[in-house]
C-alpha positions as CSV (number, residue, x, y, z in Angstrom):
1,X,130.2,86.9,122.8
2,X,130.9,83.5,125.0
3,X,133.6,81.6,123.8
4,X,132.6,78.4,122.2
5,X,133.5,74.8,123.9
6,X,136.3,72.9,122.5
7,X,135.6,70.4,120.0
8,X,135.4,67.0,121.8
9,X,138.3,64.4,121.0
10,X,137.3,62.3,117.6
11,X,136.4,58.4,118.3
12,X,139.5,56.7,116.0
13,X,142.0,59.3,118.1
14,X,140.5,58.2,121.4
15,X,140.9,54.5,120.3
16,X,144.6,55.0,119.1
17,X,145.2,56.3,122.3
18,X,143.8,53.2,124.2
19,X,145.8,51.0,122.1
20,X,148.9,52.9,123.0
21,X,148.4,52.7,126.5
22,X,147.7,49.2,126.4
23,X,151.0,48.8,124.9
24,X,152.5,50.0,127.2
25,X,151.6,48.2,130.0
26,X,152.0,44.7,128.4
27,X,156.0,46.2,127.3
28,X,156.4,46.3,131.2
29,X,155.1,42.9,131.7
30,X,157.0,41.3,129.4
31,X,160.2,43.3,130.2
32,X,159.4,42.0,134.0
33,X,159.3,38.6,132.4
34,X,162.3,38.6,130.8
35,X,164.4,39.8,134.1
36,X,162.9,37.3,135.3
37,X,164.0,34.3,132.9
38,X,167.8,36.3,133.0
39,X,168.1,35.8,136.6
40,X,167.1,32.1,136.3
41,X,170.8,30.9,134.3
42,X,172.4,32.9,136.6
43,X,171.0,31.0,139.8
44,X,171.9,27.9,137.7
45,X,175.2,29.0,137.0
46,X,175.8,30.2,140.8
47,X,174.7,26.7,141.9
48,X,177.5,23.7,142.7
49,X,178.1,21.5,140.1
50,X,177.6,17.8,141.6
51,X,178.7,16.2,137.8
52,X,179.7,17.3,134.4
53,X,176.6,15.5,133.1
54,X,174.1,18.0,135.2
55,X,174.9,21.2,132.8
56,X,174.1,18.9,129.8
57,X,171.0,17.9,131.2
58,X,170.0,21.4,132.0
59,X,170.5,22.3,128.3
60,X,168.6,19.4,126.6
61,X,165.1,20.7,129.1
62,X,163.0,21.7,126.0
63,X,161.2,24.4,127.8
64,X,164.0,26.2,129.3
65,X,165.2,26.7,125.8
66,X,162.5,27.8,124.2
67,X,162.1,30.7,127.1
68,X,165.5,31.6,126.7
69,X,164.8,32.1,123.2
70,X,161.9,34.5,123.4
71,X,163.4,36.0,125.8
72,X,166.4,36.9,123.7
73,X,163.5,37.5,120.4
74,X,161.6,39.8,123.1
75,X,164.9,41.8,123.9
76,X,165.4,42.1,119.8
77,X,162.1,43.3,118.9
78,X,160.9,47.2,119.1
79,X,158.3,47.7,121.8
80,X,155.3,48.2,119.1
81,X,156.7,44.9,117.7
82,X,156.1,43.1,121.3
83,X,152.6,44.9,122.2
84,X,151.1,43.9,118.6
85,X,152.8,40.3,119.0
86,X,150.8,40.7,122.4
87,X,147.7,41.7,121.0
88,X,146.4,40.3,118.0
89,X,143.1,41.6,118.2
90,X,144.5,45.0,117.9
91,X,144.7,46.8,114.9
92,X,148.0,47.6,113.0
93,X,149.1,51.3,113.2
94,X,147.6,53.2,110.4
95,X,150.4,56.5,108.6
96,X,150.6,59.6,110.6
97,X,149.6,61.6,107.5
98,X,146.4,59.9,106.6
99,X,145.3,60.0,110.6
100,X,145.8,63.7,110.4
101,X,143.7,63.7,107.2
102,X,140.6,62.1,109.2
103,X,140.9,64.4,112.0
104,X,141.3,67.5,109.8
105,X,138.1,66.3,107.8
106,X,136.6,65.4,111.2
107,X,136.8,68.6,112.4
108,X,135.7,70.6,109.5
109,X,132.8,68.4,110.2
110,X,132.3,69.2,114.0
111,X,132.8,72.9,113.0
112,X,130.0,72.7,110.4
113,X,127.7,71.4,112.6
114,X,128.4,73.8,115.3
115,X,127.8,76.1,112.9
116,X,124.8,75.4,111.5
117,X,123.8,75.1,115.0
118,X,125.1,78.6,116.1
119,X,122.9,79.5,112.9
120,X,119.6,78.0,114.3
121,X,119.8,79.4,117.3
122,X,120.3,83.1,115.9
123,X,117.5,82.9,113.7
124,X,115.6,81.5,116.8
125,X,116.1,84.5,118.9
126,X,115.6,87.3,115.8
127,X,112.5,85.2,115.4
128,X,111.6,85.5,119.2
129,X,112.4,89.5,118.7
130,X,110.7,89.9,116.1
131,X,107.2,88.2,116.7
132,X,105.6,91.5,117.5
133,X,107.0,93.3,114.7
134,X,106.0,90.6,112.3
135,X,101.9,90.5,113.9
136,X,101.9,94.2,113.1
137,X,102.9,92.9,109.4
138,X,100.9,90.4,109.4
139,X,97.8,92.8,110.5
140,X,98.6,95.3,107.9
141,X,98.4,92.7,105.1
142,X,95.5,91.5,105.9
143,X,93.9,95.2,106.3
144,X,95.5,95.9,103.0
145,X,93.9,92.9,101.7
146,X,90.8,93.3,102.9
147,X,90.5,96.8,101.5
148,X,91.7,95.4,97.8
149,X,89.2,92.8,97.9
150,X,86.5,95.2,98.9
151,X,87.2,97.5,96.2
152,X,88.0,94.8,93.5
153,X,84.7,93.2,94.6
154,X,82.6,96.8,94.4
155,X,83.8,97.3,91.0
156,X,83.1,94.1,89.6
157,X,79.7,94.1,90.9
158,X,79.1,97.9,89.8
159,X,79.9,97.2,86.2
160,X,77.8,93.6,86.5
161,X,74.4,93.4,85.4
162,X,73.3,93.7,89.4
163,X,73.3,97.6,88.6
164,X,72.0,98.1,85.3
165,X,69.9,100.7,84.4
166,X,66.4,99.8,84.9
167,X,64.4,103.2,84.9
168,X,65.4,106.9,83.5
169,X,64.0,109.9,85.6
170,X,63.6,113.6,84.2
171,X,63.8,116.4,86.6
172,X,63.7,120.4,86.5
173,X,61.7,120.3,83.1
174,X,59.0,123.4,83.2
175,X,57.8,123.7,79.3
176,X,59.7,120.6,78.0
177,X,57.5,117.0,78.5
178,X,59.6,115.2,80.5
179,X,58.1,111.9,78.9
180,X,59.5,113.0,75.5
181,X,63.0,113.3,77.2
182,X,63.0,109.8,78.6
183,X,62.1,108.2,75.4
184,X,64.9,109.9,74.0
185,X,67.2,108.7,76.4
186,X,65.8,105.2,76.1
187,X,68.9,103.5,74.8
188,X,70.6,104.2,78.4
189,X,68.1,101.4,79.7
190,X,70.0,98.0,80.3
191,X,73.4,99.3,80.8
192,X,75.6,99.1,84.1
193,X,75.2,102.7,85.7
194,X,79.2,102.9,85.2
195,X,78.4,102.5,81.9
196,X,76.5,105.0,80.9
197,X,77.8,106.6,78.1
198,X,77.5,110.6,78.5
199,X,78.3,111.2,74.7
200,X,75.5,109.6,73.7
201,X,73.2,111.4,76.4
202,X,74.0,114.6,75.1
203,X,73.8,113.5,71.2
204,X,70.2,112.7,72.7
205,X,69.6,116.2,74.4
206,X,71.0,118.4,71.4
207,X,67.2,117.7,69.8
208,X,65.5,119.8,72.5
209,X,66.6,123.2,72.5
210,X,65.2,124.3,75.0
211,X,67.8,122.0,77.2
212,X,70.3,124.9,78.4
213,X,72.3,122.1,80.3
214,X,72.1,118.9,82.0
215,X,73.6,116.2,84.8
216,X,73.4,112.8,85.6
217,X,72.6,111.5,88.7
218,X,72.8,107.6,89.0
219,X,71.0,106.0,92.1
220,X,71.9,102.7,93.0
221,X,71.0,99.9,91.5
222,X,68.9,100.9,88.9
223,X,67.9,104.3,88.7
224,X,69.1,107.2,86.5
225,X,68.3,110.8,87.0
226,X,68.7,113.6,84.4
227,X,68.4,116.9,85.7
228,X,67.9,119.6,83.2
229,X,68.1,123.3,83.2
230,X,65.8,125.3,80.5
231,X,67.0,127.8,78.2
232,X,64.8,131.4,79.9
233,X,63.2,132.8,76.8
234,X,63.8,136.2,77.1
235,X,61.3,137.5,73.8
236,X,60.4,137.1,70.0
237,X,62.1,138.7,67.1
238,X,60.4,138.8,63.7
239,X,62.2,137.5,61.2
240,X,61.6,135.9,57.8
241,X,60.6,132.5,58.8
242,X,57.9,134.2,61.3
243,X,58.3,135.1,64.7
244,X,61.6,132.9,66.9
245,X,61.5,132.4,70.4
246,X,65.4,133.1,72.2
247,X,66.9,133.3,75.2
248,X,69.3,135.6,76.4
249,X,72.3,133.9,74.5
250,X,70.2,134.2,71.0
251,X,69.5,130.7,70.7
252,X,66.7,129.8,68.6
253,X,63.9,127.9,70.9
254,X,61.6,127.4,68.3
255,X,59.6,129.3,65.5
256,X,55.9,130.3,64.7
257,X,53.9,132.0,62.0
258,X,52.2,134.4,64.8
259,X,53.9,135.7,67.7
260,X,53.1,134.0,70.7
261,X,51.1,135.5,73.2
262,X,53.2,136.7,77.0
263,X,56.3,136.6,75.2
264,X,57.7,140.8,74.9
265,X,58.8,141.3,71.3
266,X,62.1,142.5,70.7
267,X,63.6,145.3,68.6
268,X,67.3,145.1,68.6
269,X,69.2,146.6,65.7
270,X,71.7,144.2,64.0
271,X,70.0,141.1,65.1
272,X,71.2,138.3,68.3
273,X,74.9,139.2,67.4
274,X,75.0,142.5,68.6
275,X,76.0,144.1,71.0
276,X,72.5,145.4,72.0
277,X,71.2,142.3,72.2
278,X,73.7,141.0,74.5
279,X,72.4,144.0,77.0
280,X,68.5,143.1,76.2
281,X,69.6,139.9,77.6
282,X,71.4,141.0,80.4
283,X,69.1,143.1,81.6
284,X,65.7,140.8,80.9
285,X,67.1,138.2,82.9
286,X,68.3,140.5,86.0
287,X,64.6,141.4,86.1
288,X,62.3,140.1,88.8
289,X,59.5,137.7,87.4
290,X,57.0,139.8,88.4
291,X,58.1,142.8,86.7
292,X,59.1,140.7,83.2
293,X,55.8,139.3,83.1
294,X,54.5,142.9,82.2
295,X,57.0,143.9,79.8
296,X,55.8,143.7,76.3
297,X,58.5,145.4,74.1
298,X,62.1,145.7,74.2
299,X,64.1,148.4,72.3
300,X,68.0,149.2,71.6
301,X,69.7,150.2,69.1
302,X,73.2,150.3,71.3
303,X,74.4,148.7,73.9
304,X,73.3,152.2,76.2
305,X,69.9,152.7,75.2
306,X,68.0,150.1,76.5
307,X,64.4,150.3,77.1
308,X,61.6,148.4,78.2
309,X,57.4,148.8,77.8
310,X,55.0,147.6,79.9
311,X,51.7,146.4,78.0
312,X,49.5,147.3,80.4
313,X,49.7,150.6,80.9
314,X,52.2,151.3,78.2
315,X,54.6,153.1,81.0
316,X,58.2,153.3,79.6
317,X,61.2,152.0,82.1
318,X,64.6,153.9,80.9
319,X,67.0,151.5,81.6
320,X,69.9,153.1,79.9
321,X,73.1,150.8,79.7
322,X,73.8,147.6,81.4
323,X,75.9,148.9,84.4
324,X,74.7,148.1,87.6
325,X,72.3,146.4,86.5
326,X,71.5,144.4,89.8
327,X,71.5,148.0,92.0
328,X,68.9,149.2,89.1
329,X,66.8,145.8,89.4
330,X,65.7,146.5,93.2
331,X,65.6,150.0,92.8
332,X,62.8,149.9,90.2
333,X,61.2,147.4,92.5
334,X,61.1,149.7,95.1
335,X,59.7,153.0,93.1
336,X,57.1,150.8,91.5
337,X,55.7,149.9,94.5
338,X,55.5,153.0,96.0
339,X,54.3,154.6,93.0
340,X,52.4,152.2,90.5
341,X,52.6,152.1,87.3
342,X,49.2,153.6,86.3
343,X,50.5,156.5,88.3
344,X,53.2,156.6,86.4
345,X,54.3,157.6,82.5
346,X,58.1,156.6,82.9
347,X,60.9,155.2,84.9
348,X,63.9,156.8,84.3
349,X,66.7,154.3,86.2
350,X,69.7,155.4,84.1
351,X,71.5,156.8,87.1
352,X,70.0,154.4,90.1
353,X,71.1,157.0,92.6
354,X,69.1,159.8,91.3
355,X,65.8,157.9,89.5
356,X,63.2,160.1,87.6
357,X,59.8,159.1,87.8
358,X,57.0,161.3,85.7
């Protein structure tokens, strides 16, 4: 670090200073002046006395005594006596003490300031290092920003009027009327899409059971899409209310006096609880659709015995119990289309590695 440069010489020490020196020179003049005056009695006294009456004359000569008599005053007096005699204008000599004060304070002054110089000039040059440092902060703040407002700004417009729900949309429905669905849903209409409150969509759905499940879709700024998946009935049962449609998890679809017509009846002992009707389902639903539009019947009475009858040609399909269900699926696919089933009496797929076809 470069030494710093000495603290330059306070004003009232530099002026003291002059005044000294000035001092000075006008002791030398007047101690010149007063050899001077000394040497003139001495001529006087050196010279020939002519009368006795010269010597008093001498004396009575009023400026020769009043230079003799500052010359003795000027040989009496200290030499700061004579130089302020000599100068009036100049001021009287203030304490040693109190001038040290003044320059002490002065100097804590000076010191200050070079100080709070020193301190500019640092934070100039971290400033100068720093610039680039402080753009790349600068840049990420207002990257940062941008991205806040843009969100802040999406979000307040998404749950603002601009996107409320203007129309309700009903897909995947095959025997429900989707019209019946959207008027059911109708309390949706008006709402920010954000809003939508899924609780109450459902609370909605519960009434057709034939819903198996649902999603919402919502298409900016005013659209809302429910996509439903139906319940598959799988057959009837008889019970004492009539005949009940259900799917494959024993839910009741609806219920009629008469059993509807395409739908195979079922005959499961102990009812949708049991374990037999938990393979009925299982195995109507791994059927392919053209193959379960023929069957008519359904029959178990354990979870190992199932079998199906196909109305047409009252042909019998031995299905047996529920494992491997999918291998049995395409492998009574296959036999019935190489051997139909007006060829054929019964499919025994109970072991779908060895089939029996009579």
């Amino acid at each position: 670090m470069r030494r710093p440069a000495p603290l330059p010489t306070p004003p009232r020490a530099q002026a003291d200073a002059e005044t000294d020196a000035a001092a000075r020179a006008l002791e030398g003049e007047h101690d010149a002046g007063t050899d001077a005056t000394q040497a003139q009695p001495s001529a006087t006294e050196a010279a020939p006395a002519t009368s006795p009456g010269s010597l008093d004359e001498t004396a009575e000569v009023p400026w020769l005594r009043d230079r003799t008599r500052e010359a003795t005053d000027d040989r009496a007096a200290t030499p700061a006596e004579r130089a302020a005699s000599a100068l009036p204008f100049a001021s009287v000599r203030r304490p040693a003490a109190v001038v040290d004060d003044e320059q002490t304070a002065t100097g804590w002054r000076d010191v200050w300031r070079a100080a709070r110089a020193r301190r500019r000039a640092l934070r100039r040059e971290v400033r100068r290092f720093t610039a680039r440092s402080r753009r790349r902060r600068v840049a990420w703040a207002v990257g940062v920003g941008a991205v806040v407002l843009l969100v802040v700004g999406s979000v307040g417009a998404a749950y603002s009027p601009l996107f409320a729900v203007e129309r309700i949309s009903v897909v995947g429905t095959e025997t429900l009327p989707a019209d019946a669905l959207e008027r059911a849903l109708g309390a949706q209409l008006g709402r920010p899409l954000p809003l939508v409150d899924a609780s109450e969509v459902k609370a909605a759905l519960v009434g057709f059971p034939l819903v198996e499940s649902y999603t919402l879709e919502a298409r900016p700024p005013h659209d809302l899409v429910v996509r439903i998946v139906e319940r598959t009935p799988i057959g009837v049962i008889q019970g004492r209310a009539g005949w009940t449609l259900v799917d494959a998890a024993g839910v009741a679809l609806e219920t009629t006096p008469d059993a509807p017509e395409g739908r195979p009846v079922l005959e499961v002992s102990g009812g949708t609880g049991s374990d037999a009707f938990d393979s009925v389902g299982l195995v109507m639903r791994a059927l392919p659709d053209a193959i379960r539009a023929q069957v008519t019947r359904v029959s178990a009475s354990t979870r190992d015995d199932v079998t199906l009858t196909l109305g047409a040609t009252g042909t019998q399909i031995v299905w047996g119990s529920v494992d491997d269900t999918p291998m049995k699926a395409r492998v009574l696919e296959t036999a019935m289309g190489t051997r139909p089933p007006e060829t054929v009496s019964t499919y025994d797929i109970s072991s779908p590695e060895a089939i029996v076809i009579r």
